[in-house]
C-alpha positions in Angstrom: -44.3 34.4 72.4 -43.9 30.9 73.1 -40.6 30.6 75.0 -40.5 26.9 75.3 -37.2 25.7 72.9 -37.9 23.5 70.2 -34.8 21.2 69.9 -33.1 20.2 66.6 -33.9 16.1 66.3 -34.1 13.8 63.9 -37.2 15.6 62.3 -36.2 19.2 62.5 -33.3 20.1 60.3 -32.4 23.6 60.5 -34.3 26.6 60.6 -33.6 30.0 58.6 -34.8 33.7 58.1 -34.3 35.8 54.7 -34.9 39.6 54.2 -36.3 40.6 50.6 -35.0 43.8 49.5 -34.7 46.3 46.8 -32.9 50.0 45.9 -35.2 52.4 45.7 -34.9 54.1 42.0 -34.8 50.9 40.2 -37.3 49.0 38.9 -38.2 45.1 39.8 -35.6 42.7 38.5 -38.3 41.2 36.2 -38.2 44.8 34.2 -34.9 45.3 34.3 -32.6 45.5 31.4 -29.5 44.0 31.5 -27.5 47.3 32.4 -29.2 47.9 35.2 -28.8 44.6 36.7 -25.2 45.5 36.6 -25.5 49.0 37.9 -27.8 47.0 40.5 -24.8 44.8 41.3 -22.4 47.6 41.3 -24.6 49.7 43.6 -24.7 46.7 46.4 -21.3 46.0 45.8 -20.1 49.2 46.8 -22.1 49.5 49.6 -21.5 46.6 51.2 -18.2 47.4 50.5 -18.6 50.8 52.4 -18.8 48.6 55.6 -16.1 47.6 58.1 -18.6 44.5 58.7 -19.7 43.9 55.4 -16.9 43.8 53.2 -14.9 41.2 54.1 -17.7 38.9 52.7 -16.3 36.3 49.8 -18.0 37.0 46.2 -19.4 33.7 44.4 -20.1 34.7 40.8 -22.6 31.7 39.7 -21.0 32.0 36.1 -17.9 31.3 37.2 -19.1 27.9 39.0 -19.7 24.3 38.0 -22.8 22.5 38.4 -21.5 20.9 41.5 -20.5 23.9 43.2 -24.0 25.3 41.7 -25.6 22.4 43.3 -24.1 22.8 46.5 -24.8 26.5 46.7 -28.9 25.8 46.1 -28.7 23.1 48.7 -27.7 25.9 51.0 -29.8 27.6 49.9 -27.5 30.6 49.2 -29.1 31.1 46.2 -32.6 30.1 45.1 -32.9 29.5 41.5 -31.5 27.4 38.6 -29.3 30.2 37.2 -31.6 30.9 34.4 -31.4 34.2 32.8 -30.0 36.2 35.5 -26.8 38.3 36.7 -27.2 36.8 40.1 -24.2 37.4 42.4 -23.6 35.6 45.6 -21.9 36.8 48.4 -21.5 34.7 52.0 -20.1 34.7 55.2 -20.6 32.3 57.9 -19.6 30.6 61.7 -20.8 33.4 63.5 -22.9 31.6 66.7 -23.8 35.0 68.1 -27.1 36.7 67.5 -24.6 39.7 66.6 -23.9 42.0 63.7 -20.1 40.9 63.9 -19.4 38.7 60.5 -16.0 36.6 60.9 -13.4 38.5 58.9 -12.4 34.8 56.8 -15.6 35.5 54.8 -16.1 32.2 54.7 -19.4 30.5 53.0 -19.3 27.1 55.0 -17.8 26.6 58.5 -15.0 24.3 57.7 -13.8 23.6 61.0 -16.9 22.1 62.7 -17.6 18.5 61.9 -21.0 19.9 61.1 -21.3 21.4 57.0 -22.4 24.6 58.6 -23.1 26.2 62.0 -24.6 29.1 61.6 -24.3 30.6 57.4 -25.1 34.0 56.5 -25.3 35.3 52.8 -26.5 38.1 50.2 -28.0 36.9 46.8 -27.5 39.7 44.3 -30.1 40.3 41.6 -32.7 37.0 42.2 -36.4 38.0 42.5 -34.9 41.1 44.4 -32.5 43.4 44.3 -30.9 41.6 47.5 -31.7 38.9 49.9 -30.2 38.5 53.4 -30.2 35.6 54.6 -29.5 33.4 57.9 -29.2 30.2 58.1 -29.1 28.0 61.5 -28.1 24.7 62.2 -30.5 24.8 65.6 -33.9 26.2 65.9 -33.1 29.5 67.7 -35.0 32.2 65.4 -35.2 34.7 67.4 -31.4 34.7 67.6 -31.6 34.4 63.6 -33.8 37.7 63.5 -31.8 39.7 65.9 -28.9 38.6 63.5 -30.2 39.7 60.4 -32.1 42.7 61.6 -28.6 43.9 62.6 -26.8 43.1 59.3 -30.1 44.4 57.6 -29.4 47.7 59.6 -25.7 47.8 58.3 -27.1 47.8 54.3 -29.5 50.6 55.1 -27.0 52.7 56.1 -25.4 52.2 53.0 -27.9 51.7 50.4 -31.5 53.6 49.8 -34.4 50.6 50.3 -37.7 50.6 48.3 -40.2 51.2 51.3 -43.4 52.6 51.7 -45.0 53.9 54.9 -48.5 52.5 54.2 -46.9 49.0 53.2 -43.7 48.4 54.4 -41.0 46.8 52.2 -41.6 47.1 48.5 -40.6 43.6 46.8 -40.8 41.8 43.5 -43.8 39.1 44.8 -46.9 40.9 46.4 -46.8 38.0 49.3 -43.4 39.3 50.6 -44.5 43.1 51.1 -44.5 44.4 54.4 -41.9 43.1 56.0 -40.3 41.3 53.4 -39.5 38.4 55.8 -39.4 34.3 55.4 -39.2 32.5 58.3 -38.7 28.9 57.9 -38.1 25.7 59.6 -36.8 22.4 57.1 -38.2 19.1 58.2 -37.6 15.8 57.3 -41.1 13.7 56.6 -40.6 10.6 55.1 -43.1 8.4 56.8 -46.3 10.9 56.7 -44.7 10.8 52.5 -44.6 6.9 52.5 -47.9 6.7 54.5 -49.3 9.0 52.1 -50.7 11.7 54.9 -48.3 14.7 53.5 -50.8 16.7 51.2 -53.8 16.4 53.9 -51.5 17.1 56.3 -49.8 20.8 54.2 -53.4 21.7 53.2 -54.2 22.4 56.2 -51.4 24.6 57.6 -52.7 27.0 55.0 -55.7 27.8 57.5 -52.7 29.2 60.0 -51.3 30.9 57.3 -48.3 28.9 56.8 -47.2 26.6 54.4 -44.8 23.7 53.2 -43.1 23.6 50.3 -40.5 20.7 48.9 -37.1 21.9 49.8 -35.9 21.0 46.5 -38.7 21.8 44.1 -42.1 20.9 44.5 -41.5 16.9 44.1 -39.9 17.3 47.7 -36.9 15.6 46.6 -35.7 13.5 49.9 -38.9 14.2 51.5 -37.7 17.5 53.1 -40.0 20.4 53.4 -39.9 24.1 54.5 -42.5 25.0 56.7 -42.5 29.1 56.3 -44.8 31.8 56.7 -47.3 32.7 53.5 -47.7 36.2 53.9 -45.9 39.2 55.6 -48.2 42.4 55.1 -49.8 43.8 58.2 -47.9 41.4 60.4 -44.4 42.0 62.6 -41.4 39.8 62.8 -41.9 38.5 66.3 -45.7 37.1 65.5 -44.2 35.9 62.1 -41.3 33.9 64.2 -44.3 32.6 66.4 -46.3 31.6 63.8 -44.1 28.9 62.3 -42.7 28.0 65.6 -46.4 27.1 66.7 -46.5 25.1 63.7 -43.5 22.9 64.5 -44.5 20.3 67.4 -47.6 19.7 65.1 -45.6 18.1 62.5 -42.9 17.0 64.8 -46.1 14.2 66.4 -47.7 13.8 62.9 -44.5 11.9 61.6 -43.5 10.4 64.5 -47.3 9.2 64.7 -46.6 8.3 60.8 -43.5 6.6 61.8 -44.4 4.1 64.7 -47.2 2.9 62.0 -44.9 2.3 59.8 -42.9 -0.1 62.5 -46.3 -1.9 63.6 -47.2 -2.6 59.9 -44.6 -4.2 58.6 -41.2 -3.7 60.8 -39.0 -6.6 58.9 -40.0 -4.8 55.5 -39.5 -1.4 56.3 -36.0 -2.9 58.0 -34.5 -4.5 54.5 -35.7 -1.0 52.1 -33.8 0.9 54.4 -30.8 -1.3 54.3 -31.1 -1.6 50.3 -31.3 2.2 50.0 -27.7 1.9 52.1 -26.4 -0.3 49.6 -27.6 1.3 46.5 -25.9 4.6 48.0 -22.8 3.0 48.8 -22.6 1.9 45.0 -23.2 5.3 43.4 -20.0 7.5 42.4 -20.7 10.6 44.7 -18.8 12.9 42.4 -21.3 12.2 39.5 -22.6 15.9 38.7 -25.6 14.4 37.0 -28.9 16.3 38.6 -30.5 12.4 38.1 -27.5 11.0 40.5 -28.2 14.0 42.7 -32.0 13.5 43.2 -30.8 9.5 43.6 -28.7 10.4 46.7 -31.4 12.6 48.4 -33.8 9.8 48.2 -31.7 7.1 49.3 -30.0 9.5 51.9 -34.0 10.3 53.6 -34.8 6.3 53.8 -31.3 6.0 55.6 -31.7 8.8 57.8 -35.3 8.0 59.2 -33.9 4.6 59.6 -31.3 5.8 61.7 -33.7 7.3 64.0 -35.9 4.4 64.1 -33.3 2.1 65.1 -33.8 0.3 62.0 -29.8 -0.5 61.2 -27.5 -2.4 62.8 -24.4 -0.3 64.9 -21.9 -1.7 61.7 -24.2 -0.3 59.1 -24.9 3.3 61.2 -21.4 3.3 61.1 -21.4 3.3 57.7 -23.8 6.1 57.2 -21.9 8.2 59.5 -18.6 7.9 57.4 -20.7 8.4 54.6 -21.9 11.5 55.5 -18.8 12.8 56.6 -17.1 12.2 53.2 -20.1 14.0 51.6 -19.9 17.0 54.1 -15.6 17.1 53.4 -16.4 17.4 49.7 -19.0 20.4 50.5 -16.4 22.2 52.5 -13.7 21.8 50.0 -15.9 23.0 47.3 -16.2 26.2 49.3 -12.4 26.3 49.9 -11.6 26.0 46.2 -14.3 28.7 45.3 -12.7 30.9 48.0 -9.1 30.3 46.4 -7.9 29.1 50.0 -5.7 26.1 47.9 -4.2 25.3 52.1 -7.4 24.4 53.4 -8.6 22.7 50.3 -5.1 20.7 50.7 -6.0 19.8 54.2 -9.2 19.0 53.0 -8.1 16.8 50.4 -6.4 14.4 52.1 -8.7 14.6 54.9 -11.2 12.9 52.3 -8.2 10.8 51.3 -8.0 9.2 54.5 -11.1 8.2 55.0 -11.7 6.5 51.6 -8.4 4.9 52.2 -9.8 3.7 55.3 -13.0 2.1 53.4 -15.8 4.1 54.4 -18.3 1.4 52.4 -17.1 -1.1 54.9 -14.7 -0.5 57.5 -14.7 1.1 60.8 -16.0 4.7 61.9 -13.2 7.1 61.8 -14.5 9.2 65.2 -12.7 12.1 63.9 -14.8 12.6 60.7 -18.3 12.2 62.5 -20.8 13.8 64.6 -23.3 11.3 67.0 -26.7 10.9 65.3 -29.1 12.0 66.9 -31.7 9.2 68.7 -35.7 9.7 68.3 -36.0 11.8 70.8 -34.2 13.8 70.3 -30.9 13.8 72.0 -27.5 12.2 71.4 -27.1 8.2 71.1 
């Protein structure tokens, strides 16, 4: 294993692990009729229920939501579909910073007291592809603390439920790339200049020799210019080479866009200097509460050009000030969307006027509120 840390920057998001899974004695969601997606459902249900750990997790029925809570809920990547067609069932818990079995008895989805939108975020997705996907989510790039994690909570559903599993194979699952050991491991990154400088596709064809690839984080147009860099196949291969294989990956792309990025600078600074500030504008301008998946992919876009020019030193303190309010009213309105779905009406009071306060304060013009922000971090990697 490579032991040397690879710390979160201003190219490295967040990195995540999911387990693919399904009961033995029913067949593939794909063939399943719609009473046995229930007695699916009812089956996990119970068992998770049949845990001290487990059941104190808070169930998300997707029916039940709007398309901004929806929205919300994919960006987490909680769930990992449109909601077409399915029964799917979402149940999360989360702020847990131990590599530990122990979930935190709140249940929560989001880690509302953190200035961050999420620490650490564990959930189960009822009835997607699978049967039942675990899956961990990390705000740093500490995987192996993200498999020990999920191997445990993995360990707690097998001692409830039956798995699909095969001795010759491993882990029986709906996609023939995810048998074995039924395990992503992923690490989002932030590429906007190898997009603009039009390097990207030469650049993901050939992680595919490695066996890894890149995928847009939302959908294949790589909305915002994020993309997952994951493993492509898990058969014949264990978790810790799987964790090493992306990890080997990541300092690669880290230099290709900071390569991409400096070029950018030495072509045309001044240029690059005034789209970045008119993507600031433009966002400032747009109604953040629009559910509109147009308005949405609007935000993303403007929100990438804003956040590499952040890093590059390409705003002025006022206008970085700006961003960071910004981004803490969007991250408020995340967490009260999980408070609301939760039914905790006290926190999504709080949160409320929290959000309140700080567009009373003018975040599209005044000064930082130092309560509602986190530092950004610089280029390389640390705090400013």
């Amino acid at each position: 294993m490579n032991d040397a840390p690879i710390e979160p920057n201003d190219i490295v998001v967040s990195s995540r692990i999911r387990l693919a899974r399904n009961i033995a004695d029913f067949p593939f969601i794909s063939t399943c009729s719609d009473d046995q997606r229930l007695e699916i459902e009812t089956v996990v249900r119970k068992g998770l229920a049949n845990d001290e750990v487990l059941n104190n997790l808070t169930l998300l029925d997707s029916f039940e939501l709007n398309a901004l809570e929806r929205q919300f809920l994919m960006d987490l990547q909680l769930v990992s579909s449109p909601f077409q067609g399915t029964t799917e069932r979402v149940t999360g818990a989360s702020d847990s910073s131990e590599p530990s079995d122990v979930v935190p008895s709140e249940g929560n989805v989001s880690a509302v007291e953190t200035e961050r939108p999420w620490e650490e975020l564990v959930s189960y997705s009822i009835n997607e592809e699978d049967h039942l996907r675990i899956t961990v989510n990390r705000s740093d790039l500490d995987l192996q603390a993200a498999w020990h994690q999920i191997s445990a909570l993995d360990d707690r559903v097998e001692n409830q439920l039956t798995y699909a599993f095969s001795q010759q194979l491993g882990y029986l699952t709906a996609c023939p790339a995810n048998v074995g050991t039924g395990m992503r491991v992923s690490v989002l990154m932030h590429l906007p200049a190898l997009v603009m400088t039009g390097q990207v596709e030469k650049v993901m064809r050939s992680l595919q020799r490695v066996n890894v690839v890149a995928r847009g984080e939302f959908g294949e147009s790589a909305v915002g210019d994020f993309f997952r860099i994951s493993n492509q196949a898990t058969l014949g291969v264990d978790e810790d080479s799987l964790i090493e294989q992306v990890l080997t990956i990541v300092p690669r792309m880290i230099k290709y866009e900071r390569e991409a990025r400096r070029f950018l600078v030495e072509q045309n600074r001044e240029g690059l200097r005034r789209d970045v500030a008119d993507s600031l504008e433009k966002l400032c301008r747009l109604d953040l509460e629009d559910e509109d998946g147009e308005s949405h992919e609007q935000v993303m876009q403007f929100l990438s050009k804003i956040r590499m020019g952040v890093a590059m030193g390409l705003l002025e303190q006022a206008d970085a000030d700006r961003v960071n309010r910004l981004f803490a009213l969007v991250q408020l309105r995340d967490q009260l969307v999980v408070a609301v779905a939760r039914e905790d009406y006290r926190e999504a009071s709080e949160l409320r006027d929290r959000i309140a306060t700080l567009e009373k304060g003018g975040w599209r013009r005044g000064p930082v509120d130092s309560e509602m922000i986190q530092d950004e971090p610089s280029e390389e990697g640390g705090s400013q």
